[in-house]
C-alpha positions as CSV (number, residue, x, y, z in Angstrom):
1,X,36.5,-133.3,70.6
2,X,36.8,-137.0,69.8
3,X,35.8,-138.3,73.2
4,X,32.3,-135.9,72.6
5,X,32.4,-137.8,69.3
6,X,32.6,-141.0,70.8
7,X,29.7,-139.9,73.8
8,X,27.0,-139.2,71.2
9,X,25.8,-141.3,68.5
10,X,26.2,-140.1,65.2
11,X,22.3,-139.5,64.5
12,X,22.2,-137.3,67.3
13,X,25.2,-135.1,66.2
14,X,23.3,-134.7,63.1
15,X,19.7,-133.8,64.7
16,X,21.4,-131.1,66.8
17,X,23.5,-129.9,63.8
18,X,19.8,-129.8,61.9
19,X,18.2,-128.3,64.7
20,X,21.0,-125.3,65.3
21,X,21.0,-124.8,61.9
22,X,17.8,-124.1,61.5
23,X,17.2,-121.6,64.3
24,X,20.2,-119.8,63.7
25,X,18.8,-119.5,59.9
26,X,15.7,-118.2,61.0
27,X,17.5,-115.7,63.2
28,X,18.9,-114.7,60.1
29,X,16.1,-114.4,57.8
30,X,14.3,-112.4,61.1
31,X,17.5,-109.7,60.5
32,X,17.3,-109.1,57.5
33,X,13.3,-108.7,57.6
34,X,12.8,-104.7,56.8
35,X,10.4,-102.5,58.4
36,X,9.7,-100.8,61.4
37,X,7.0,-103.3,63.0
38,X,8.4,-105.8,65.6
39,X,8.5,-109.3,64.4
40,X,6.8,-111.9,66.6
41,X,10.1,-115.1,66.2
42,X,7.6,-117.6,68.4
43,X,4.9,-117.2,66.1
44,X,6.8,-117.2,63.2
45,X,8.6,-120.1,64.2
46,X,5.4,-121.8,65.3
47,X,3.9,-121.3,61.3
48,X,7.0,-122.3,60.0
49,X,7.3,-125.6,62.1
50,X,3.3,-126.2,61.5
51,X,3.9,-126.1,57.8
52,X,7.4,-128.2,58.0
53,X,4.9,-130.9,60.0
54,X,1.8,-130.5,57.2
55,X,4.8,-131.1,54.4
56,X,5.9,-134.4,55.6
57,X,2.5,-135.3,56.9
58,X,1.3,-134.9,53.2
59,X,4.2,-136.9,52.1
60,X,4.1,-139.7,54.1
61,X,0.4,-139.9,53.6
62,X,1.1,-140.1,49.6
63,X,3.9,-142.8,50.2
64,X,2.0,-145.2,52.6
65,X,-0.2,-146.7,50.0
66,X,2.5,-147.4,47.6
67,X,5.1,-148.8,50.3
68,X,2.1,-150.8,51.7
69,X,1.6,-152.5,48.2
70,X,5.2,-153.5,47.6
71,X,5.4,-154.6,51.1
72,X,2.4,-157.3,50.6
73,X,3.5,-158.4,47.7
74,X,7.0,-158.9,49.0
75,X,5.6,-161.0,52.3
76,X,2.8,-162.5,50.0
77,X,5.5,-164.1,47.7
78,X,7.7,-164.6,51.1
79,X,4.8,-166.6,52.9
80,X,3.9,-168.7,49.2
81,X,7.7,-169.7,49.4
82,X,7.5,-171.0,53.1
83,X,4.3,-172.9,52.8
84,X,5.3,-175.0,49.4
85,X,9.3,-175.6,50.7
86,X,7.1,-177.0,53.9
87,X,5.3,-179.2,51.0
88,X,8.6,-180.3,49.0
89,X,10.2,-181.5,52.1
């Protein structure tokens, strides 16, 4: 266990922890569907992805503007710094 711990970098332990955990959950939630139709799991899986994908699509979308503002300002006041230190010298 701790040389595999020592192979793979922690971000990747914790993508393929995410990524088991969420197909085993849908596994899950696909068991305990009631009925006597069959249950297509690609397409299901396929919707659910799609809308996990339009979620953060829609978020980062709303954050860009706001993160693009403070982010000027922040080099604006950066680059005014720089150019009168060049002037006091």
């Amino acid at each position: 266990m701790k040389k595999w711990r020592k192979a793979v970098p922690g971000i990747v332990r914790r993508l393929a922890l995410a990524a088991v955990l969420s197909i085993l959950l849908s596994i899950a939630a696909f068991a305990s569907e009631t009925g006597g139709g069959q249950v297509d799991v690609s397409a299901e899986m396929l919707s659910s992805f799609q809308s996990t994908a339009d979620t953060m699509i829609k978020t980062i979308m709303a954050t860009v503007p706001i993160v693009m503002s403070v982010m000027s300002a922040f080099l604006c006041v950066r680059f005014g710094i720089n150019f009168f230190k060049r002037f006091a010298k």
